[in-house]
N, C-alpha and C positions, 0 to 999 in steps of 0.2 A: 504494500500500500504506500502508494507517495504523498507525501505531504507538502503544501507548500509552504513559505518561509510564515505568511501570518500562522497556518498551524501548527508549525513548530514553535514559534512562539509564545504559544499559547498554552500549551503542551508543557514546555519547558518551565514556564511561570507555574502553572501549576505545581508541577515536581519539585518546584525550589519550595513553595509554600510546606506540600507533604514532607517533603525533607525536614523544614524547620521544626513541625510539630511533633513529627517521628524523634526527630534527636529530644524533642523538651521531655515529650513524654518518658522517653528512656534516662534522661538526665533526674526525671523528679523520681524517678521508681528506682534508681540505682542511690540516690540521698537521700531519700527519705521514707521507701521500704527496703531497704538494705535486710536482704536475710529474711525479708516474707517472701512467700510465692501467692504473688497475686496476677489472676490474669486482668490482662487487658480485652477488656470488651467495650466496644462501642456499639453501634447501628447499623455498622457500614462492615459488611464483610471483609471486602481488600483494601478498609484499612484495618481490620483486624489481623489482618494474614499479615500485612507490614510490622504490625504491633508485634507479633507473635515470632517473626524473622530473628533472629541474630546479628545478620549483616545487612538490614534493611538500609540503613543510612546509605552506606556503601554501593548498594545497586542502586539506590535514588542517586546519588551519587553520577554514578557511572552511566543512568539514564540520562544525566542532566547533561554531561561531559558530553556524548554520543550529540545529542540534538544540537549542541553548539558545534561539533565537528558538519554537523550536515548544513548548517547556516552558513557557514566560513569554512570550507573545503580548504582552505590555507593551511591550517595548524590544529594542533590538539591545545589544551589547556595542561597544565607542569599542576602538581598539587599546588604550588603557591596561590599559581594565577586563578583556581578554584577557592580560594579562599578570599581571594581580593573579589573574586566576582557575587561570592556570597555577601562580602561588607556592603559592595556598591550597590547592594539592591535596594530599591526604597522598598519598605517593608509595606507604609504604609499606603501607596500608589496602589502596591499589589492586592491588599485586602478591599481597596474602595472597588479596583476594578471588578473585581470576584464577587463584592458583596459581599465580603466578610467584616461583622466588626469585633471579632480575636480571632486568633491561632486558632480556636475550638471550631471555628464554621468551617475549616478544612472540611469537617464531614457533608457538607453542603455541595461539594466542588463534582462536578459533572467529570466522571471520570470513564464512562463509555470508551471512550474511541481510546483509551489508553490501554482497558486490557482488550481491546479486541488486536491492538497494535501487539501484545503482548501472546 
């Protein structure tokens, strides 16, 4: 399935969102349940199954990386330049555009054509 550069970008913004909320989540359950086994259940199945992953961040990750190599056939992204590209995002640009007003409307986010992509 080809995508064109507005769908890739689209795509991409989304995955940067899941990513952020993937990592928070995992950031508050390794501080602040440290040594419970609690599952992660939300409403939304495949963001369960990301909840549930081990190296979720990592494949968002490397989904994010992938869409940026197909925008710009030039170059891959260095872990740095993945890290500067996560600071330069406006966070909150991206929730207006989405309709989100937190991290938690992730679950809101129209994720179809990503696993059918998948």
């Amino acid at each position: 399935m080809e995508l064109n550069i507005l769908e890739i970008e689209e795509l991409q913004e989304k995955l940067l969102l899941i990513r952020r909320f993937i990592s928070q989540e995992k950031g508050y359950k390794n501080f602040y349940y440290q040594g419970l086994d609690l599952k992660d259940r939300t409403s939304v199945d495949w963001l369960n199954k990301l909840l549930e992953m081990d190296d979720s961040e990592e494949l968002l990750k490397n989904c994010i990386m992938e869409l940026e190599d197909m925008k710009d056939n030039l170059r891959a992204f260095t872990p740095e330049e993945f890290q500067e590209f996560l600071i330069d995002q406006d966070w909150k640009f991206l929730y207006k555009k989405y309709g989100m007003k937190t991290i938690e409307d992730v679950k809101k986010l129209d994720m179809d054509r990503f696993m059918e992509l998948l």
